[in-house]
C-alpha positions in Angstrom: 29.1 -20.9 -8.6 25.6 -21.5 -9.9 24.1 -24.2 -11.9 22.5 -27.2 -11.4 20.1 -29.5 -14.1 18.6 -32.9 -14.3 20.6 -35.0 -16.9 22.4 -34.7 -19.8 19.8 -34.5 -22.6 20.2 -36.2 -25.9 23.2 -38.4 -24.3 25.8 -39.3 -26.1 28.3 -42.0 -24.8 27.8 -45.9 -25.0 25.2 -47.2 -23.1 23.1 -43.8 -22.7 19.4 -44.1 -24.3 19.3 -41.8 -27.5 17.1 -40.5 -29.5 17.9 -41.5 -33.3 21.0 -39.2 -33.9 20.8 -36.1 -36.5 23.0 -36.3 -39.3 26.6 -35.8 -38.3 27.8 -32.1 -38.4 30.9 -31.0 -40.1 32.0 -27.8 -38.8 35.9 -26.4 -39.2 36.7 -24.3 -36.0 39.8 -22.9 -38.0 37.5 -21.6 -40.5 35.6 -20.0 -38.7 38.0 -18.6 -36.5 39.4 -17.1 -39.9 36.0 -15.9 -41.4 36.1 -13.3 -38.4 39.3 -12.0 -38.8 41.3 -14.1 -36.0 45.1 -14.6 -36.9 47.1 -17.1 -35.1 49.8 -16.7 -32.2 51.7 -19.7 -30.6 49.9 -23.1 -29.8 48.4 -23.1 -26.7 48.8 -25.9 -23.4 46.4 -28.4 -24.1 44.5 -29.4 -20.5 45.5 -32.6 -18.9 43.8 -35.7 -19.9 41.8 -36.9 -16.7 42.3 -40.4 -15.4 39.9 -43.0 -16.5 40.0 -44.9 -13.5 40.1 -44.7 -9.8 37.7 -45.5 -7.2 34.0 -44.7 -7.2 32.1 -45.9 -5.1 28.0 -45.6 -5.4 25.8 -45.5 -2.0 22.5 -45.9 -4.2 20.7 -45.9 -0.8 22.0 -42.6 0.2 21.8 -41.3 -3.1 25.9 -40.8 -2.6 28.9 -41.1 -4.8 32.3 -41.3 -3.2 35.3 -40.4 -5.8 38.7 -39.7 -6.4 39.2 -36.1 -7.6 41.2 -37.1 -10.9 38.6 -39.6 -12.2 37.3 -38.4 -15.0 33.4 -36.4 -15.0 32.1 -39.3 -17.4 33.6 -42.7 -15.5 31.3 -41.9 -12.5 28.5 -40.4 -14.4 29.1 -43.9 -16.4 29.0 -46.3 -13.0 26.1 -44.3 -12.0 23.8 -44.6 -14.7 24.3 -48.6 -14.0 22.6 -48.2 -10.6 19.6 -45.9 -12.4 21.6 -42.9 -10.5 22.9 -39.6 -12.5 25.3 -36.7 -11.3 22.4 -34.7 -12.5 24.8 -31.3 -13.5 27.1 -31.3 -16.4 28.9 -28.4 -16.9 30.6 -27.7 -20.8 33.6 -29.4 -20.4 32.1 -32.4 -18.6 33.0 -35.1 -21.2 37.0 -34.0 -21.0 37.5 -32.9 -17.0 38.2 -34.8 -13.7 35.2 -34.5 -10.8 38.2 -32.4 -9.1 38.6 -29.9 -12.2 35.1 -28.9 -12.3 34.5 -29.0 -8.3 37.7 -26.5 -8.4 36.2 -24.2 -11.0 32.4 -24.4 -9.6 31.3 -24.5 -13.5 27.6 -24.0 -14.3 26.3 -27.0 -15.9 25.9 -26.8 -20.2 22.6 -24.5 -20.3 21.5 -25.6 -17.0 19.7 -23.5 -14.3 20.3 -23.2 -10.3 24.0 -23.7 -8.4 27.0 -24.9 -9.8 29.0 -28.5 -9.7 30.4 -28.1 -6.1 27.4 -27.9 -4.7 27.1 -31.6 -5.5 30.0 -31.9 -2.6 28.3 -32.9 0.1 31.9 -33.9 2.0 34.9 -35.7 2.0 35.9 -39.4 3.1 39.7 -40.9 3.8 40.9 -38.7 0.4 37.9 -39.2 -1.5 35.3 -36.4 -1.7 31.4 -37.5 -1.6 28.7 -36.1 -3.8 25.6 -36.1 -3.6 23.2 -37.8 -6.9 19.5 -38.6 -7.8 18.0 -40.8 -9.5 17.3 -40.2 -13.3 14.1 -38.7 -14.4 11.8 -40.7 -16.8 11.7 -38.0 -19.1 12.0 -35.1 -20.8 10.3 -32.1 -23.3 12.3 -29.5 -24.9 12.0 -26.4 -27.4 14.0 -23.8 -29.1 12.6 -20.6 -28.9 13.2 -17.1 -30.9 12.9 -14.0 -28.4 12.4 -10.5 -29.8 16.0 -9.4 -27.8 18.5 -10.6 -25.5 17.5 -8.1 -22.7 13.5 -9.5 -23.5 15.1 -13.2 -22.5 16.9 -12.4 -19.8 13.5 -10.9 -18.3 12.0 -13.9 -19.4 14.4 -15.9 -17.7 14.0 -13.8 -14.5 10.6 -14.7 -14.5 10.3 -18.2 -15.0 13.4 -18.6 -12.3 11.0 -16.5 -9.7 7.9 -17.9 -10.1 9.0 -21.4 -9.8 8.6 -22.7 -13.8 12.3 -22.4 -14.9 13.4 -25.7 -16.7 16.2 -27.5 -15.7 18.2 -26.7 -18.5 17.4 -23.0 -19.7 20.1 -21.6 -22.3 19.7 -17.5 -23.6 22.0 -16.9 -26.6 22.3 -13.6 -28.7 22.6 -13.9 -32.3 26.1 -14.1 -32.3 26.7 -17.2 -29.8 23.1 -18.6 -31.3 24.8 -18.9 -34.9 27.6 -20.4 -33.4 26.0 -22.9 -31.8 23.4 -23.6 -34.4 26.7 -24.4 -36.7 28.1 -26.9 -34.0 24.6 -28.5 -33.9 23.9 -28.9 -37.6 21.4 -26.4 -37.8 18.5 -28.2 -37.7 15.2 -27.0 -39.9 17.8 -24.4 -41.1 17.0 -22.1 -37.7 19.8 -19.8 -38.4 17.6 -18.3 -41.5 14.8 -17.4 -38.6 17.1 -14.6 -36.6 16.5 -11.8 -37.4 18.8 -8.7 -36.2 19.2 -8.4 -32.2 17.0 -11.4 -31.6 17.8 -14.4 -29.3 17.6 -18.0 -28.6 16.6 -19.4 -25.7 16.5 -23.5 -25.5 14.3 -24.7 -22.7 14.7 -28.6 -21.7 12.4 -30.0 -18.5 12.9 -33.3 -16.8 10.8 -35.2 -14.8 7.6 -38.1 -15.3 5.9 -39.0 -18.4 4.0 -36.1 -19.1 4.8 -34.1 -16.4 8.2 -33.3 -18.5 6.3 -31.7 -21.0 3.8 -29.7 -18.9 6.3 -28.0 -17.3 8.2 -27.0 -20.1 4.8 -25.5 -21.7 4.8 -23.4 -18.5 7.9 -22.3 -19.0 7.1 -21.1 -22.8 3.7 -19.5 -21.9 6.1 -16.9 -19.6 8.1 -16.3 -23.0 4.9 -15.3 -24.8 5.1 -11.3 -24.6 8.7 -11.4 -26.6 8.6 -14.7 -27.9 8.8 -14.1 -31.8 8.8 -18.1 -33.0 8.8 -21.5 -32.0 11.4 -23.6 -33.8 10.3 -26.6 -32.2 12.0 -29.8 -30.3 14.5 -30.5 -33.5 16.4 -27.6 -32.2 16.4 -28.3 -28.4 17.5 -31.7 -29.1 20.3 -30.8 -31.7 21.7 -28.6 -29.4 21.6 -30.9 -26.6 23.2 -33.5 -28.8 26.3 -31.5 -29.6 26.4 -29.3 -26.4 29.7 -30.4 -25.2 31.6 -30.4 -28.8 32.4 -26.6 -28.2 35.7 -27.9 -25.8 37.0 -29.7 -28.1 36.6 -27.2 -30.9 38.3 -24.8 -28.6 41.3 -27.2 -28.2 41.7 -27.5 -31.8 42.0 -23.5 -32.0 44.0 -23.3 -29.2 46.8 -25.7 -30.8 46.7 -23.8 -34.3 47.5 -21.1 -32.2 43.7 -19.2 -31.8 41.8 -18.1 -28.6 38.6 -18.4 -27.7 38.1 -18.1 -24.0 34.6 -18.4 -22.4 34.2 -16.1 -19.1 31.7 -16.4 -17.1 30.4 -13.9 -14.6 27.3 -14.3 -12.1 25.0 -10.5 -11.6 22.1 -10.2 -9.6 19.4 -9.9 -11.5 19.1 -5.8 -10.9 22.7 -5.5 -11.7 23.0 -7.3 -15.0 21.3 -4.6 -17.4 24.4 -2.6 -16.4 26.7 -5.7 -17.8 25.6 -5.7 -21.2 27.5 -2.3 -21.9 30.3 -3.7 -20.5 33.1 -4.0 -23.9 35.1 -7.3 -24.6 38.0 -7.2 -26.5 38.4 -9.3 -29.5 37.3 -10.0 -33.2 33.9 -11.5 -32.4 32.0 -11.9 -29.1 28.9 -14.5 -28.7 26.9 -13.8 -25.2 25.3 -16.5 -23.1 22.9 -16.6 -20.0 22.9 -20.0 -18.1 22.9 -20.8 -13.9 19.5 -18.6 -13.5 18.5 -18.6 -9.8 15.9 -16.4 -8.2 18.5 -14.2 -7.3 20.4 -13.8 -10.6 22.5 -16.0 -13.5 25.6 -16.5 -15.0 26.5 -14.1 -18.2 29.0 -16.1 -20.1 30.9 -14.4 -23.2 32.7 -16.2 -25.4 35.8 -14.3 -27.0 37.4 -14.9 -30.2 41.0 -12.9 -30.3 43.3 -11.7 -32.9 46.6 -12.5 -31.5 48.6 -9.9 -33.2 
């Protein structure tokens, strides 16, 4: 599939260099869930717990990571990071899947642009499969951004991706999925109060040297400019990226009190994905995403909340 971005911004596990944290967010998926009108059904499977061991072994001067499929995402990111290395693509779920889960599924990383996590395979040794890794950047600038409409980012995105500016992590959301997410991040500066009816959110988050991080990301923002309605700043980029794997686990706690929310993600061509957004999706609320932009096109990812009646 599609995706591919630098590091995980605003990490979060021991031994990762934060920024101070934002003040803890309380958020109650089953609440929420109810507020829209879901209604329970059975409990659902919860996934299997990945192993938190096996062998990894780092090649830091081939820039190569050889691993069993059922380690978990986050023990080799972990061994990594203590040769200066990174995985460099973290899809949603990275913090509760084996390598072999998200190699199977090809998932586009969390708001991250270009191909998705098996094109980190680069092949396969005696039962282990080798990927490929880079070293981690020394930096990086990010913004949150208010677009006119979700069809105006989506050209925005388009652009940036084919003229060579798109960030490594560049995440649309319409107002639905954008509330949502603002929720599971805190809502920092109160952003949710600044979206207005059919506009979008687009979180823009470059990599790379002192300085350079930050240039690029202005270049990125200066393609926004014809839709781009206001600039809420780096407290929301960096919220966002703080709490951008927390929707899994939310998800898990619906799906044992009986709830669904799925998340399906589908990869257009960039001529063929006006045509998508007519497309209906069943349920009792519906937040849409754009993430894994290429040249050639990007994922649209819906998330569906059902009413299991």
């Amino acid at each position: 599939m599609r995706t591919s971005e630098s590091i995980p911004c605003i990490p979060r596990k021991a031994g990762r260099v934060s920024p101070p944290r934002l003040p803890a967010v309380t958020f109650d998926p089953i609440a929420w869930a109810a507020r829209h009108g879901a209604t329970p059904g059975p409990p659902l499977e919860r996934a299997p717990v990945p192993a938190a061991s096996g062998t990894v072994l780092v090649d830091a001067e081939s820039l190569l990571v050889a691993v069993e499929p059922a380690v978990a995402a986050v023990a080799v990111e972990a061994r990594l990071r203590e040769e200066g290395l990174t995985l460099g693509l973290f899809p949603e779920r990275y913090e509760a899947a084996s390598v072999g889960d998200l190699i199977g599924a090809d998932e586009p990383g969390a708001g991250a642009s270009g191909p998705g996590f098996g094109s980190l395979v680069t092949g396969h040794d005696d039962g282990l499969v080798v990927l490929g890794v880079r070293h981690r950047p020394a930096a990086q600038s990010g913004r949150g951004l208010l677009l006119e409409s979700f069809g105006a980012g989506c050209e925005a995105m388009r652009l940036m991706a084919q003229t060579g500016v798109l960030p490594e992590i560049a995440l649309l959301a319409d107002g639905e999925s954008a509330d949502l997410l603002l929720q599971l991040s805190g809502d920092p500066d109160r952003a949710t109060r600044s979206l207005g009816d059919g506009q979008a959110l687009l979180v823009l988050i470059a990599a790379g040297g002192q300085g350079e991080a930050a240039a690029r990301a202005e270049r990125a923002i200066a393609i926004c400019a014809p839709s781009l309605t206001a600039d809420l700043g780096q407290n929301v980029a960096r919220a966002w990226a703080a709490s951008r794997y927390d929707l899994p686990s939310h998800t898990e706690v619906l799906g044992a009190a009986g709830y669904r929310l799925d998340t399906v993600r589908t990869w257009y061509r960039w001529s063929r994905l006006k045509g998508a957004f007519a497309d209906a999706t069943e349920g009792v609320w519906r937040g849409r995403e754009l993430v894994g932009a290429t040249p050639h096109g990007a994922v649209l990812q819906d998330r569906v909340l059902h009413a299991l009646v």
